[in-house]
N, C-alpha and C positions, 0 to 999 in steps of 0.2 A: 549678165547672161540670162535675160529672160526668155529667150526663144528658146523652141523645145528642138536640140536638135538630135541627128543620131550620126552614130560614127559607123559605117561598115564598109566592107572593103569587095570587090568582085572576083566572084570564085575562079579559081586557077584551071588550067587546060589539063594539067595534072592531076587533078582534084582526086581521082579514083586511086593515087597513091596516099593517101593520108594515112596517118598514125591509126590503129586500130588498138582496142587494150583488154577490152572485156567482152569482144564480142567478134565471131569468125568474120572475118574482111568477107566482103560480097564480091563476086567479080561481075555484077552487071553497075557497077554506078554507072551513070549517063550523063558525061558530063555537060552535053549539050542542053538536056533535060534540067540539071541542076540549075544553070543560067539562069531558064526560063524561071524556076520556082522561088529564085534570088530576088528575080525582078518584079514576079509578082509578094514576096515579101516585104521588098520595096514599098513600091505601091502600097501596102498594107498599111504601113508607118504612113506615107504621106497621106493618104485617106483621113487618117487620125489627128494629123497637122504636125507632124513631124520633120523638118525640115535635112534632108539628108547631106551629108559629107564623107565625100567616098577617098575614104585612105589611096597613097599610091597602090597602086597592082606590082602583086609579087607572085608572077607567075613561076617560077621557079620553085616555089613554096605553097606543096598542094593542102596545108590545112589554114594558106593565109586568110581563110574568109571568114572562117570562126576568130574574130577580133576581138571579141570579148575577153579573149587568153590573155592578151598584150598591154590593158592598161587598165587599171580602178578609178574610178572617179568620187570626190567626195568633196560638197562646196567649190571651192574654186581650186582643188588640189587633184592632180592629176601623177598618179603612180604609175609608171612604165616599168611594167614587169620582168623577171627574165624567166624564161619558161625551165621547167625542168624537161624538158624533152629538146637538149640542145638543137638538134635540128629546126625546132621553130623560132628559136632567137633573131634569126634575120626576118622575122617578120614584125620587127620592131621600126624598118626603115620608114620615117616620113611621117613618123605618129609625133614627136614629139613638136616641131614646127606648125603643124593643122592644131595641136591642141593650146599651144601658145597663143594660136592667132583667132582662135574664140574666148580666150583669157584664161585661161589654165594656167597655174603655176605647176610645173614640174619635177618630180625626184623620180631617180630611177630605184630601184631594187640593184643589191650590187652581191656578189659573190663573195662568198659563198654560198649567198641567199638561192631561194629557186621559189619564185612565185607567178603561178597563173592566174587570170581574172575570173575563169570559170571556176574555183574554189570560192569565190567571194562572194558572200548571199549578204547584202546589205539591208537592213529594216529598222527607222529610228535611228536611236542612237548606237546600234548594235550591230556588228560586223562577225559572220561566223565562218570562218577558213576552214576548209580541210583540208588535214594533215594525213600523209599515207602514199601519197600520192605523187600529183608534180610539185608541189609546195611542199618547204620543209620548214625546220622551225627557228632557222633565221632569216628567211623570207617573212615570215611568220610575223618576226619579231620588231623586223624593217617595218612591216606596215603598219605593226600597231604603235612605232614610234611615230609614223606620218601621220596616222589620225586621231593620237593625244591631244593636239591641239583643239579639236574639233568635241572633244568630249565623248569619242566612241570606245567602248569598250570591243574589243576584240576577245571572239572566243573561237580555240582550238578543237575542232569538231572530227574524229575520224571520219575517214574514207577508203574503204576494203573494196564497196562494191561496187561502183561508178568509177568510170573516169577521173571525172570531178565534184564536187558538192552542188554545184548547181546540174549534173547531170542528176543528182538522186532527189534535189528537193528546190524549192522556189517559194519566194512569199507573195501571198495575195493582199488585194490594197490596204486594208486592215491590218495585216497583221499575219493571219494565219499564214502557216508553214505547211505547204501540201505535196504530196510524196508517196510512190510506189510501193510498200514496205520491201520488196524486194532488195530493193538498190539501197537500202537506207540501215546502213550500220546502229544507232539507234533513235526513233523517236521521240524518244523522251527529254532530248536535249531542247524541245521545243516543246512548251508547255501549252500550246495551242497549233496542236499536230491534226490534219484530216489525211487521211490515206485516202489517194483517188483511186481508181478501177483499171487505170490502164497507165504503163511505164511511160509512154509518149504524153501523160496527162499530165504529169509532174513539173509540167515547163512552162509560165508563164512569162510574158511581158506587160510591165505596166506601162499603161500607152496614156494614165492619166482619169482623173476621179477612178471610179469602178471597172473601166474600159480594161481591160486583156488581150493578146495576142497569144493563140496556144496553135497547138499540131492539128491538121485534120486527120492524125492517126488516132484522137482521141475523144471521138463525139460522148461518150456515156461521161466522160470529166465535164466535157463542155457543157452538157447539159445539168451534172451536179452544181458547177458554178454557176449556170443561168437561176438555177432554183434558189442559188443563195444570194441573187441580185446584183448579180457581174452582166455586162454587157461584153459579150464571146464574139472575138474574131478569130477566123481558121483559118488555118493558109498549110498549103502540100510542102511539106521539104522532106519527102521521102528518100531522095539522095543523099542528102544531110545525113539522117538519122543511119543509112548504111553502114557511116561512117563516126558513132557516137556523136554526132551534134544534134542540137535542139534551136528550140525558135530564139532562145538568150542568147547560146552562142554567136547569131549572126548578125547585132550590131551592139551598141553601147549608146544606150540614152544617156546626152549630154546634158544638165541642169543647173543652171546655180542655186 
């Protein structure tokens, strides 16, 4: 698997009914609009040389786009999750056959387990879950049987104030773990913590060396990263974030 590619899926006609948990539902999403900020997300990745693979569409399942929930990837092992929010379970259709046929070995998450992918902030050899939330702590314990192998230590992080753990915090190329303090139960569990200035800044993609993909709701972050010799790409998913998603949740960089 040397090609860089990504997994995302195309947002649902439904999309304005999605899960909401920490934050009042909006009643303007647009879902026409969202399309559009999908596609130029898109585009974002391939700009970067990101080769994209679009899961089937589950239009029936309005938080199917945020795909990042449904599977962890680590070397050639591919975890298919089950969500704790049963309703997104059937948005597991189609992922395990595309991930097979870029060479992924597969295990699922099995019940009584409940694990999402947006609880999973991977960095090195170090995987950090949070618990509190849609993942519990035989989900928990599922994954960190599938990446003993690999020599990752898994660590159980709460999560009171996000959604998910990658809603409140994300790692940049290095290393550092950067984060709203709002949304972030506590910082210290990361011993090379920056708090950035704005909730929407907290979100990165690494698109490869120094390169990022973050929110245009977060230029004063964007520019703390440019200062610290990140090269910043911005892209609108205002519709997204209506609805608690970020720029992580809407695809899964594929790598071996």
């Amino acid at each position: 698997m040397h090609r860089r590619l990504a997994l995302v899926r195309r947002p649902s006609p439904l999309l304005a009914d999605g899960i909401v948990t920490h934050i009042e539902r909006s009643s303007s999403v647009d879902a026409d609009l969202a399309l559009r900020q999908w596609e130029a997300y898109c585009a974002a990745l391939e700009r970067r040389g990101w080769e994209l693979i679009e899961a089937p569409v589950v239009d029936d399942c309005p938080d199917g786009v945020f795909i990042e929930d449904q599977v962890v990837v680590f070397g050639d092992l591919a975890v298919l999750c089950r969500s704790g929010a049963p309703e997104r379970r059937a948005e597991q259709v189609g992922l395990r056959p595309i991930l097979e046929r870029v060479g992924y070995r597969c295990v699922e998450i099995e019940a009584p387990g409940t694990l999402d992918g947006g609880d999973v902030l991977k960095w090195g050899r170090t995987a950090w879950v949070g618990s509190g939330g849609r993942s519990n702590e035989s989900g928990i314990a599922q994954l960190a049987r599938a990446l003993a192998g690999f020599g990752v230590t898994v660590r159980r992080v709460p999560v009171t104030r996000a959604l998910h753990l990658k809603s409140a915090v994300t790692a940049l190329p290095l290393g550092t773990v950067i984060g709203h303090e709002t949304t972030v139960d506590d910082p210290g569990q990361w011993p090379d913590f920056l708090a950035v200035p704005e909730e929407a800044g907290a979100h990165v993609v690494l698109l490869g060396g120094m390169s990022v993909l973050m929110s245009a709701a977060a230029p004063r972050t964007a520019h703390l990263l440019q200062g610290r010799g990140h090269d910043v790409s911005m892209v609108d998913i205002s519709e997204f974030e209506k609805l608690e998603g970020c720029v992580t949740c809407l695809s899964v960089r594929l790598r071996g």
